[in-house]
C-alpha positions, -999 to 999 in steps of 0.1 A, spaced: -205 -146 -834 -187 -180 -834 -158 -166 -856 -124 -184 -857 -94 -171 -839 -64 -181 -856 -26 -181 -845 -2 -181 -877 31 -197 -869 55 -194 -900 36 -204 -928 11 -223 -910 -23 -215 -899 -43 -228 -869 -74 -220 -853 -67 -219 -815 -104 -204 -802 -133 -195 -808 -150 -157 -803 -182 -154 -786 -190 -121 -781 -172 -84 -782 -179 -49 -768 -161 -20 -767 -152 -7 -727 -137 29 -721 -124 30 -760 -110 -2 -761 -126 -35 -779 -132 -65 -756 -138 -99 -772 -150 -128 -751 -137 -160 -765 -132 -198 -752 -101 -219 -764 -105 -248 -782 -107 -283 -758 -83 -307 -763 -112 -329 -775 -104 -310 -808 -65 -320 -813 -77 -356 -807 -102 -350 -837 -80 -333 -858 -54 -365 -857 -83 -388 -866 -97 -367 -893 -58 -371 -908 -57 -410 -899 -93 -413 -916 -105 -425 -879 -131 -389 -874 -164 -410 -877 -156 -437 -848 -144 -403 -823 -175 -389 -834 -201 -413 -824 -184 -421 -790 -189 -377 -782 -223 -389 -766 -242 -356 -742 -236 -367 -709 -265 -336 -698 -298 -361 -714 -296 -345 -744 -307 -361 -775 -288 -362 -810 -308 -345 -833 -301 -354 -872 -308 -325 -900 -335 -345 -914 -352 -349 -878 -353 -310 -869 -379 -287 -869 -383 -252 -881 -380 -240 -847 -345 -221 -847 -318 -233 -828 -318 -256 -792 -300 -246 -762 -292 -271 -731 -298 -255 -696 -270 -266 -668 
């Protein structure tokens, strides 16, 4: 899924998870979702200060995963890291 979950406070609008999965369990809907990391907030304030590209390149995989760029993939479907 990867759909948004939003929280509207007033007349603003912000997107406090993210949904993974959902199943329905004895006629009621179950959704399995993570909360956003904090790592978000702190790139939400540097997208407004115009900073987003410096946080960016410093969120290096600390697993021995590589960055891959667009242009570099392959037609292979998507990559997942194992723990």
């Amino acid at each position: 899924m990867g759909a948004p979950i939003f929280e509207r406070t007033g007349y603003r609008v912000k997107v406090v998870g993210i949904a993974s999965a959902h199943f329905d369990q004895d006629g009621r809907t179950i959704l399995l979702a993570m909360e956003l990391p904090a790592i978000i907030a702190a790139l939400k304030a540097a997208l407004r200060r115009g900073k987003a590209t410096s946080l960016a390149a410093t969120a290096v995989p600390k697993s021995g995963a590589k960055r891959i760029k667009p242009e570099q993939g392959s037609d292979t479907g998507a990559k997942f890291l194992s723990p």
